[in-house]
C-alpha positions in Angstrom: 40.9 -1.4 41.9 38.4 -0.7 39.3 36.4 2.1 41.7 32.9 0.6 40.2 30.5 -0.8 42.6 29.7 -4.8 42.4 26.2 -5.5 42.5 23.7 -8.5 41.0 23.0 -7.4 37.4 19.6 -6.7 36.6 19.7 -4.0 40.1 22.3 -1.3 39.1 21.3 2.4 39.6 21.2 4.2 36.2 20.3 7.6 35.1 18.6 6.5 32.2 15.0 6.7 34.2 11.6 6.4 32.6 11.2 9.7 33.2 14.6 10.8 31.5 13.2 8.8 28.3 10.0 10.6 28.6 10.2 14.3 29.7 10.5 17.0 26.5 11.0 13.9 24.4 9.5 13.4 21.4 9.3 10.3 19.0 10.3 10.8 15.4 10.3 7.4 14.2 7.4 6.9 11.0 7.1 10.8 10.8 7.8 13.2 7.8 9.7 16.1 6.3 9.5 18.3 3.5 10.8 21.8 2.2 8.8 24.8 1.1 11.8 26.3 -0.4 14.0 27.5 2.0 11.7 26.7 4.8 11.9 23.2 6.4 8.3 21.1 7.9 8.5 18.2 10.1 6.6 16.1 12.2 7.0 14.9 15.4 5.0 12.5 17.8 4.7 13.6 21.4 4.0 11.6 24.2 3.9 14.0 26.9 0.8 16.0 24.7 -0.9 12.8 25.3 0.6 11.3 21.4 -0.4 14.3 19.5 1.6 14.5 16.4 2.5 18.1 15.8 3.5 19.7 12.5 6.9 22.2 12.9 9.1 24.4 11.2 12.2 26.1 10.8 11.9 29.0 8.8 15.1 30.4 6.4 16.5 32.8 9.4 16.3 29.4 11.8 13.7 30.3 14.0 11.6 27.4 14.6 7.7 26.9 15.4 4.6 24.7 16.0 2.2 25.0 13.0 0.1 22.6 14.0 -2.4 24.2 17.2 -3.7 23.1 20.1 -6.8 21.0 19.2 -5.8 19.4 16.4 -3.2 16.3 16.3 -1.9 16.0 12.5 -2.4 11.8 12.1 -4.0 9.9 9.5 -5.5 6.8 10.1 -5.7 5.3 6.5 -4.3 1.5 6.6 -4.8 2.4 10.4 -0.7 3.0 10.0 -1.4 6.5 8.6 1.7 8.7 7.4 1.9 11.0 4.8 -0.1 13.1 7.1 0.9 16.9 5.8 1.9 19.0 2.5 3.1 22.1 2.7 3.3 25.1 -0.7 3.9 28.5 -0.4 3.2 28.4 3.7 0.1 27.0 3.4 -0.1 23.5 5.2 -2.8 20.3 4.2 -2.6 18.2 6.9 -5.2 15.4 8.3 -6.8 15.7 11.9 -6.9 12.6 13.6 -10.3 13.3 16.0 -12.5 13.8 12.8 -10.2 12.2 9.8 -11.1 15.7 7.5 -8.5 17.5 5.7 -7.5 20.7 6.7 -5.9 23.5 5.3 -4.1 25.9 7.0 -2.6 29.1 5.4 0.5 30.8 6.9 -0.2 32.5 10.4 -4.1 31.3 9.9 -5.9 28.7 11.7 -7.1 25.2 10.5 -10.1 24.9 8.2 -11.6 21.8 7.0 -12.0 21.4 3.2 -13.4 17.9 3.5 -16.7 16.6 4.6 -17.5 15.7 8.4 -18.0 12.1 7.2 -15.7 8.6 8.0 -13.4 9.8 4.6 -9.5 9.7 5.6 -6.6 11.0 3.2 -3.0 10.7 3.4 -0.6 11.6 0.8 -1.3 14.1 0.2 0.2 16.5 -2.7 -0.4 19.9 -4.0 -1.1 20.8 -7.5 -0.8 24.6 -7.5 -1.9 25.2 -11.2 -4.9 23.5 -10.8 -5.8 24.8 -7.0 -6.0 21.4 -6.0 -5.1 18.6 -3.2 -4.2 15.3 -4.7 -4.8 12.4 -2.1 -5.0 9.1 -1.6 -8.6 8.6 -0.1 -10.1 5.7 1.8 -14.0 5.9 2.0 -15.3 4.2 5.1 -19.1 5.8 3.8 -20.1 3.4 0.8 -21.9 0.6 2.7 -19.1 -2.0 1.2 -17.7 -4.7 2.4 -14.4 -3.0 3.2 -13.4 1.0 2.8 -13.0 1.7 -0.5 -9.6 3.6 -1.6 -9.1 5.9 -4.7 -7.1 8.6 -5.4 -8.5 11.8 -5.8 -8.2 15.4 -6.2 -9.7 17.9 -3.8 -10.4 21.4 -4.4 -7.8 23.5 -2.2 -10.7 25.5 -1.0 -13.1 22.7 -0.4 -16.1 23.9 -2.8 -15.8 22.0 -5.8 -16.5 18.3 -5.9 -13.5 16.1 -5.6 -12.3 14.7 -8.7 -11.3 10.4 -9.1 -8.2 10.2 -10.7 -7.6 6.0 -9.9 -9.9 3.3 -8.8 -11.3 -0.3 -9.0 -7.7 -1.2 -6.9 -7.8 -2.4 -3.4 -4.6 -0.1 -2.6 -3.3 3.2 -3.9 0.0 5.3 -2.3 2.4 7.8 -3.3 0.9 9.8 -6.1 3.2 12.0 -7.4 2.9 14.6 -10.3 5.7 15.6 -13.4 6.9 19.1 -13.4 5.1 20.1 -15.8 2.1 18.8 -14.6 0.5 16.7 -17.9 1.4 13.1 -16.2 0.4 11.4 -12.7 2.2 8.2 -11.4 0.8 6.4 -8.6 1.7 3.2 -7.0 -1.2 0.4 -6.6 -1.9 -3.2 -5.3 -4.7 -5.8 -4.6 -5.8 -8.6 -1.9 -4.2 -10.8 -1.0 -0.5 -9.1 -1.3 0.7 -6.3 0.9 3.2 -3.6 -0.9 6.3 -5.1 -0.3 5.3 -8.2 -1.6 3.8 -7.2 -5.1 2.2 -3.6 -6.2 2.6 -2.0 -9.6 3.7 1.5 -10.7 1.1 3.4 -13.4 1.1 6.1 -15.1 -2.1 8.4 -15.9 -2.0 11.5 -19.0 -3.7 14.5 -17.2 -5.9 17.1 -19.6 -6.0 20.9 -18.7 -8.4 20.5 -16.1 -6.8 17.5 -14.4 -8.8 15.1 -15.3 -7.2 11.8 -16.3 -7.7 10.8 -19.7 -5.2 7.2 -20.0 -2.9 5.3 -18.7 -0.8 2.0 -18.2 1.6 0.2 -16.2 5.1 0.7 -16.2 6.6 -1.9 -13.5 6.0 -4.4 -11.1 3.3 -7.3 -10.1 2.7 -10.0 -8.3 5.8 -10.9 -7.3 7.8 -7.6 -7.7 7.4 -5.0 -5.1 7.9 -1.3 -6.5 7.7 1.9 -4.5 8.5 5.6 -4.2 8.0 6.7 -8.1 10.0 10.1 -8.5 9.9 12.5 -11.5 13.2 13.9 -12.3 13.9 17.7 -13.0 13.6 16.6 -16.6 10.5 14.8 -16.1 11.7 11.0 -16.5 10.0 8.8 -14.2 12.4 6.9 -11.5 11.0 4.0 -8.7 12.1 1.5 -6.6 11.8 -2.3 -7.2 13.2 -5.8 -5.9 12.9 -7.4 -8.8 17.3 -8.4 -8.4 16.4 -9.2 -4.6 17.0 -6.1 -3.7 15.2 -2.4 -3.3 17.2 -0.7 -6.2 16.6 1.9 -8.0 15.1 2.4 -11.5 14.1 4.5 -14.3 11.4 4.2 -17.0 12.7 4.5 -20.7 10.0 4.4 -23.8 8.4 0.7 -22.9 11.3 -0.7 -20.2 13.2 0.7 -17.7 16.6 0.5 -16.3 18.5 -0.3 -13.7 20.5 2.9 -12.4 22.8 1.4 -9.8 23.0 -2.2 -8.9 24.2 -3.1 -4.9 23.1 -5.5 -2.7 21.8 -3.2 -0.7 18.2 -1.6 -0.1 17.2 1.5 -0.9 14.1 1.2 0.2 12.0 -0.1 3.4 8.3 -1.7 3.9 5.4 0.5 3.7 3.8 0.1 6.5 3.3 4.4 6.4 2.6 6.7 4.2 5.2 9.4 2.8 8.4 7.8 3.3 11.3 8.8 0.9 14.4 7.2 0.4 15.8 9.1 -2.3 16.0 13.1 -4.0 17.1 14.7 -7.2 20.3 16.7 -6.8 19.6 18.5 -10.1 19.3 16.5 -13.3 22.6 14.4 -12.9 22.6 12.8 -9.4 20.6 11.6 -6.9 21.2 11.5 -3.6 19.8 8.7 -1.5 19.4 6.6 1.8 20.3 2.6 1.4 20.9 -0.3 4.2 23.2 -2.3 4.7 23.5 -5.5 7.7 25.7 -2.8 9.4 23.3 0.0 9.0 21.8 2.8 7.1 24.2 5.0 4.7 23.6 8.7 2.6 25.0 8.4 -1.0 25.3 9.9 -4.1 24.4 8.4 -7.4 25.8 9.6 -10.6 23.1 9.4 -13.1 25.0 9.2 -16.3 27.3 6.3 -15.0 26.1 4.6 -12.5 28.2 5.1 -9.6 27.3 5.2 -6.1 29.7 7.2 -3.8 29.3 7.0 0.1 28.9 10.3 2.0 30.7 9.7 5.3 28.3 10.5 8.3 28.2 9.6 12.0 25.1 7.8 12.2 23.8 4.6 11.6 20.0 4.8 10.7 18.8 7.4 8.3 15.5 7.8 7.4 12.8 9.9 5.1 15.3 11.8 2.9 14.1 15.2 1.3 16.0 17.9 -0.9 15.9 21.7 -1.4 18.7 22.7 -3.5 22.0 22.2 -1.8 20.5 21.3 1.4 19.3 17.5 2.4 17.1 17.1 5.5 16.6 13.8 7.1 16.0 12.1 10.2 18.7 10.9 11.7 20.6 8.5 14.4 23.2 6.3 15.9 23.4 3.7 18.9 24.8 6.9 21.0 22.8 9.9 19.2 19.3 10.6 19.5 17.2 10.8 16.9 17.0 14.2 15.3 16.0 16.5 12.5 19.2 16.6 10.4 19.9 19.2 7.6 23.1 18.3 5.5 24.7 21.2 3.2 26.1 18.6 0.2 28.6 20.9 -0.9 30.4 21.5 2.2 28.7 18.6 4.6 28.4 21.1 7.1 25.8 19.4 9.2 23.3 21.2 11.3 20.8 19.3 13.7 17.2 21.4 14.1 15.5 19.0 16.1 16.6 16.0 18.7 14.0 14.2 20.0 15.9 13.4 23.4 17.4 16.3 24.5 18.9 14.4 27.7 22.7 14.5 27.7 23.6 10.7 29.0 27.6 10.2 29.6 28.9 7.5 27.1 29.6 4.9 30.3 25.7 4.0 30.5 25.0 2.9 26.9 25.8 -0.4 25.7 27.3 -0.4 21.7 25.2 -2.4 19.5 27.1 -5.9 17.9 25.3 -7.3 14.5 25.8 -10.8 15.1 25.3 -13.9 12.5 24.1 -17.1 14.0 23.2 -21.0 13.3 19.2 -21.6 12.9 17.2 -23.9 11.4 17.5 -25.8 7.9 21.4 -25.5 7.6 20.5 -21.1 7.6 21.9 -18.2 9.4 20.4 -15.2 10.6 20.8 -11.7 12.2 20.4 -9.7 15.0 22.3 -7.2 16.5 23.4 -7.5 20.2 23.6 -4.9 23.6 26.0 -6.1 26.5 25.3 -4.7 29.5 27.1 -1.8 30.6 27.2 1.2 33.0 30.4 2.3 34.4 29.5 2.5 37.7 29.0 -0.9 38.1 30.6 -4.4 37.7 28.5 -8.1 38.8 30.2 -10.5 40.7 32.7 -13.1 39.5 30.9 -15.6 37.7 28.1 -14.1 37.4 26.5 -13.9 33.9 23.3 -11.1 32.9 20.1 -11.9 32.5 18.8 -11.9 28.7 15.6 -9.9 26.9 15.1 -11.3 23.3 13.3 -8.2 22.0 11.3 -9.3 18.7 10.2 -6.5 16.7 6.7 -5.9 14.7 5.7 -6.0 11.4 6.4 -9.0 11.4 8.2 -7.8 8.1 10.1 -4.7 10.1 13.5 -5.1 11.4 16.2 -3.7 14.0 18.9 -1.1 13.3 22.1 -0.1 15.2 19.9 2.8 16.2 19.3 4.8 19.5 16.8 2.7 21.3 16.8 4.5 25.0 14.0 1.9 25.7 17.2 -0.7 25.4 19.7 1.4 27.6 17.0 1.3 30.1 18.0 -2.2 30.4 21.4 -2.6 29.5 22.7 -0.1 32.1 20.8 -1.8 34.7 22.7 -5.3 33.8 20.4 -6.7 31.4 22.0 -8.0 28.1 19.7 -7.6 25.6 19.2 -9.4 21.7 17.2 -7.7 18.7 16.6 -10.2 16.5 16.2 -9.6 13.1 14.6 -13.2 12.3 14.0 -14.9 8.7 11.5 -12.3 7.7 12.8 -9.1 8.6 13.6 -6.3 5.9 17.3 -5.0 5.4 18.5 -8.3 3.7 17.0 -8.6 0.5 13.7 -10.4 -1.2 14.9 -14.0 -0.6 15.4 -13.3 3.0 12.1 -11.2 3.8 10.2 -14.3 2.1 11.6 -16.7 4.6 8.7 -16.5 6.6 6.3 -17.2 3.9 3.7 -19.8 5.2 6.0 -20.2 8.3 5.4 -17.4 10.4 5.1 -18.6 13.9 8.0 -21.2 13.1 10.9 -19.1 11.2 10.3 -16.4 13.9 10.2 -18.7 17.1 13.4 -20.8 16.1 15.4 -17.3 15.4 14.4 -15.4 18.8 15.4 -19.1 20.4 18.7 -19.2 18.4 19.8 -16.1 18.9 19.4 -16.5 22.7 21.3 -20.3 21.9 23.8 -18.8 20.8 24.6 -15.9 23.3 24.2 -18.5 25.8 27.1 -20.7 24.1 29.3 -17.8 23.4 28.9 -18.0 27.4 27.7 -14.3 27.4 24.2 -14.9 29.3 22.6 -16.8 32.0 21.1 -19.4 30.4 18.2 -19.8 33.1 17.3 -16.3 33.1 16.3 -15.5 29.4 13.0 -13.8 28.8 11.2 -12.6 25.2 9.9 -9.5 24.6 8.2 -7.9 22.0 4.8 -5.9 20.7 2.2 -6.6 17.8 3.2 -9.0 15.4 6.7 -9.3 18.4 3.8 -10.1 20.6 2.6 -12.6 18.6 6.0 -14.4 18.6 6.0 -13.8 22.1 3.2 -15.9 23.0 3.6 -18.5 20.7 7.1 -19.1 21.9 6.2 -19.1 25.9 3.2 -21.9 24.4 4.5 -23.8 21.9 8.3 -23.8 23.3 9.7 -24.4 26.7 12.6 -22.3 26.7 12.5 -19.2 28.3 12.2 -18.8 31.8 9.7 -15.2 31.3 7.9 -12.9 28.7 6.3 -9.8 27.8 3.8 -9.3 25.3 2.7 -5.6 24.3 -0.8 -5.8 22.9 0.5 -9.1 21.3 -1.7 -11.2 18.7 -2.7 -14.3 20.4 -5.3 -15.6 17.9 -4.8 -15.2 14.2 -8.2 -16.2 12.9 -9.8 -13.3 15.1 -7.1 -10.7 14.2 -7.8 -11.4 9.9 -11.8 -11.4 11.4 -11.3 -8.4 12.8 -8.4 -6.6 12.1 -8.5 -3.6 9.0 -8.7 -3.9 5.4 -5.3 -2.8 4.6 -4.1 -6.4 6.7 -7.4 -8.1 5.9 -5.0 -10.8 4.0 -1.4 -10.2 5.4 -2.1 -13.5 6.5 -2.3 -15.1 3.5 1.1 -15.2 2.6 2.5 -15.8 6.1 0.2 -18.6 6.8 -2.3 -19.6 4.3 -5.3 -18.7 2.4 -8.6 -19.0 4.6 -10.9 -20.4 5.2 -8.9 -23.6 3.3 -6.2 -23.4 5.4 -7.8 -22.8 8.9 -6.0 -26.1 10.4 -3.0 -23.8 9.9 -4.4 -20.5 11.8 -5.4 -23.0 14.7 -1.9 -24.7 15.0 -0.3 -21.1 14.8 -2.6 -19.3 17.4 -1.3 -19.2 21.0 -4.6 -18.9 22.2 -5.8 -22.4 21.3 -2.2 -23.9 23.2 -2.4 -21.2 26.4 -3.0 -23.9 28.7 1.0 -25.2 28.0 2.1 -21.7 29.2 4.6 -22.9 31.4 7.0 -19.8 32.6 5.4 -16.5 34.2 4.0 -14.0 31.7 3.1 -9.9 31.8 0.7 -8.4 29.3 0.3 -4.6 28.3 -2.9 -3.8 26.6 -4.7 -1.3 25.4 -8.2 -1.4 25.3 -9.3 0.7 22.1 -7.1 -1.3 20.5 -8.9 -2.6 17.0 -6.4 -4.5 15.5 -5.8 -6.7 18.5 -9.0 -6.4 21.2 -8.3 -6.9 24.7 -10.3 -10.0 24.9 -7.3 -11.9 23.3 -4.7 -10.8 26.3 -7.5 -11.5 29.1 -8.0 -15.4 27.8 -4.0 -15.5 28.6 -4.8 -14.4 32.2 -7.7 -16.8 32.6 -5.9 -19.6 31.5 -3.0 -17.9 34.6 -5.4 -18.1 36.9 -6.5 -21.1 36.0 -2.8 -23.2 36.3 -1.7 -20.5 39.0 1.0 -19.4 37.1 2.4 -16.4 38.0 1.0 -13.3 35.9 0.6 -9.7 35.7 -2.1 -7.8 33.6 -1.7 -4.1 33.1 -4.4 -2.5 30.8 -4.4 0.7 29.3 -7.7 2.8 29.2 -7.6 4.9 25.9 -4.5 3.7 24.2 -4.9 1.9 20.9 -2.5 -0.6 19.3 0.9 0.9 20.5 1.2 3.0 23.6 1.1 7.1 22.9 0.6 8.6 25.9 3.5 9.4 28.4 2.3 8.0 31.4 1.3 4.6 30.2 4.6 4.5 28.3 6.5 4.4 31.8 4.2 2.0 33.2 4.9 -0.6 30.5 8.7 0.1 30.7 9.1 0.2 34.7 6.2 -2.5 35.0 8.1 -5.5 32.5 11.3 -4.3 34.7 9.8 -4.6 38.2 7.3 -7.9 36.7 11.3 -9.3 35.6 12.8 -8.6 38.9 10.8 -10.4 41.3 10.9 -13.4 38.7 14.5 -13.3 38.1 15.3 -12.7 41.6 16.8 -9.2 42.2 16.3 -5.7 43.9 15.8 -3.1 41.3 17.5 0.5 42.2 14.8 2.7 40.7 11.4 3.6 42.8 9.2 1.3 40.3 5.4 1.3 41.7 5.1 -2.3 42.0 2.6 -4.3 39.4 0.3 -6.6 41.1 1.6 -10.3 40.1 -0.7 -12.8 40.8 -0.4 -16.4 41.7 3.2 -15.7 43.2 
């Protein structure tokens, strides 16, 4: 006798509530860290402060401490996306306010004062040149009267009197400026419509006179169809970046008129930029750097030996490391696993004594409820494989009957160029130890598997992405691991876009979610931001020349084939997708009488922030799933309204 309970999957009890994913949790996922010598900054997201990102520390005797007061919420909304959000020197903090966009500065036990005009002017990346008593910044000017915000990088006075100085313009996109020791140079990464970063930006460098002002520069890498990122001055003041020129994020260094390659892996050491102040690599004095790279397994800390080449692994017990920094011996990162919440890591790389100063679930969960992530390789279209990486259902106190096979969620992630990780997604024990299976596909698009595969989904997005999700729930199906008529999609943004236009252009799955999903591409490149203005472009087509191509790829103009039931989570200050699109989904429900459900969110933007609505979007896709799929959840779920069933 086994001792476990049978029960239909999909209704098991589990302690892994809303509530437990929610209460004194914080998200650290897209936030930053950075030493001030010995101290150590960080940010963190918080849902239950209504999304207010906060700005910590932990000073050199390990106390730790909000910086960041009541009133203010340390978020940039450059690109939208924001990041690189605070810099911290000698105690004294920069950080952006997301109510008003003006930089702040805030010296040690002071409060907040803005140095910035109260005007539509946003900064992120912010970096500090002492010398000069100034704040280096990527700026993006929504004041000019132009077409589209105009963005520059310039140099603010640390006390906000003097006039700010333009160090780079006449660019459509600037990021990651970053200063030599000794102060006389200035690299900067850059890029124009119609690419985004990762698919071609360029790395310059600018000579500085006494004053800071820039007096020439030139390009040292990249282009159109070479993405370079992160440039890094080395104790010695040679400049290092990132580039996928091989296929893959490696890293480089400039020498005279070239550069060179300083350890070749088919691996990446770097990620998309869809943020601000992401780092995925450090100098360990003037000899090694230490560094973050992924692999289809997962992420991995390593050492690079600068004079030969040599890239040794540093053993850890995560899988997914992210935004590396380095203070003398010590590296600080963010890190996780499938069974260990995301935290604020510190790593002594003499002894790799480890020391965790921040988890951002503190909930102790016993190993029986959480399903082990499998990367999985399978079949799809044109004679190609691709990845995902699957969760089995499990919780120990629980078995299904005989014969009876789990539901499936095909979780498609955003970006569209993002991907999923063997990381600690709570959101996916929520449903595994309930008795859902669940698939995150990493489809023909996705970062983590080189250039060649991330440029898959050039002019075929809406195809590459529906044929994966569908193949990778094939293929479960055929291993005979899933219930082949219970298989719903799931997935939020550019997931929600695959969402829909698999439920309308397909007749495969038998449900779906979308989470403020794109259902009509011409409106979203109409409407949507500058920094996606043309994301498009690439994915689909130029327009107007290709709008045929927009039409055939926009679920919107195909709702009335909707054929399975549907639930939509919206919020409706959202500016990159506006509620209208969700609500011509619901029409076009009413009008067939399909089942539906339509759960709006007053204040939230494009992603869900605030604690409340968070639960209501996880507890409403499982109660909207259980009445479809035919089973009694265990939780006390406050039911969603479902019309037309």
């Amino acid at each position: 006798m086994s001792g476990k309970k049978t029960a239909p999957y999909g209704s098991w009890a589990s302690p892994i509530s809303a509530d437990l994913l929610l209460n004194g949790t914080v998200q650290m996922r897209n936030q930053m860290l950075r030493w001030d010598g010995e101290n150590l900054y960080w940010s963190e997201l918080r849902p239950f402060e209504a999304g207010r990102i906060v700005v910590c520390k932990r000073s050199a005797d390990g106390t730790t401490s909000d910086v960041t007061p009541q009133g203010f919420n340390a978020r940039s909304r450059v690109h939208e996306y924001g990041g690189g959000h605070f810099a911290v020197k000698d105690g004294t903090v920069f950080f952006t306010n997301y109510k008003d966009q003006r930089l702040y500065r805030q010296d040690a036990g002071g409060a907040p004062r803005a140095i910035t005009p109260d005007a539509d002017i946003r900064h992120a990346d912010m970096l500090i040149d002492t010398p000069r008593g100034r704040v280096i910044a990527v700026r993006e000017d929504h004041t000019t009267g132009a077409r589209e915000p105009v963005n520059t990088i310039v140099a603010i006075d640390a006390d906000g009197r003097r006039e700010p100085i333009t160090i780079a313009s006449g660019n459509d996109f600037y990021a990651s400026p970053k200063l030599s020791p000794d102060g006389s140079r200035i690299a900067w990464q850059t890029w124009n419509h119609p690419n985004m970063p990762w698919d071609g930006s360029e790395l310059w460098i600018g000579e500085l006179d006494r004053d800071g002002n820039l007096t020439s520069s030139r390009k040292v890498a990249g282009g159109l169809n070479e993405s370079v990122l992160e440039p890094e001055w080395s104790p010695s003041g040679e400049l290092y970046f990132i580039s996928d020129r091989s296929d893959w994020w490696n890293i480089y260094r400039a020498r005279g008129e070239g550069d060179e390659p300083v350890c070749h892996r088919a691996a990446e050491f770097g990620a998309p930029q869809w943020q601000f102040g992401q780092r995925w690599y450090d100098f360990n004095g003037p000899d090694e750097i230490v560094c973050l790279y992924s692999e289809p397994g997962g992420s991995r800390l390593g050492r690079i030996d600068l004079d030969t080449g040599h890239l040794q692994r540093i053993e850890l017990f995560y899988s997914t490391l992210f935004n590396l920094q380095l203070s003398g011996n010590k590296a600080a990162m963010y890190a996780t696993s499938p069974t260990l919440a995301e935290r604020v890591l510190v790593l002594d790389l003499d002894t790799l004594a480890e020391q965790v100063v921040r988890v951002a679930n503190p909930a102790h969960i016993e190993s029986g409820y959480f399903s082990i992530p499998k990367p999985i390789e399978f079949p799809t279209e044109n004679g190609l494989t691709a990845h995902a990486f699957y969760y089995p259902p499990r919780n120990h106190d629980y078995e299904a009957s005989q014969g009876e096979k789990p539901p499936l969620v095909v979780h498609c992630h955003g970006g569209p160029t993002g991907s999923a990780g063997p990381t600690y997604p709570f959101e996916y024990q929520y449903w595994t130890s309930r008795g859902f299976a669940l698939v995150d596909v990493n489809y023909g698009g996705s970062a983590g598997y080189g250039r060649a595969y991330r440029t898959r989904l050039n002019g075929q997005w809406g195809v590459v992405d529906v044929d994966d999700c569908i193949n990778a729930a094939r293929h479960l199906v055929e291993q005979g691991l899933v219930d082949p008529d219970r298989v719903s999609i799931t997935g939020g943004s550019a997931g929600g876009y695959t969402v829909l236009l698999s439920l309308t252009k397909r007749d495969f799955y038998d449900a779906g979610a979308s989470h403020y999903g794109i259902g009509d591409l011409e409106l979203f490149i109409k409407e949507t931001h500058k920094f996606e203005a043309h994301y498009c472009d690439r994915l689909i087509g130029p327009y107007p020349e290709r709008a045929d191509l927009y039409r055939d790829r926009s679920a919107i103009y195909f709702a009335h084939n909707l054929k399975c039931p549907v639930i939509l989570f919206q919020g409706l200050e959202d500016k990159i997708v506006p509620p209208s699109q969700a609500e011509t989904f619901v029409e076009v429900c009413k009008t067939k009488g399909l089942p539906y459900a339509y759960v709006a969110f007053e204040g939230e933007q494009h992603g869900f922030r605030q604690a409340r609505n968070i639960r209501r979007a996880f507890e409403g896709e499982l109660y909207f799933l259980s009445r479809i799929f035919g089973f009694e959840v265990a939780d006390g779920i406050e039911p969603v309204e479902i019309e037309n069933f």
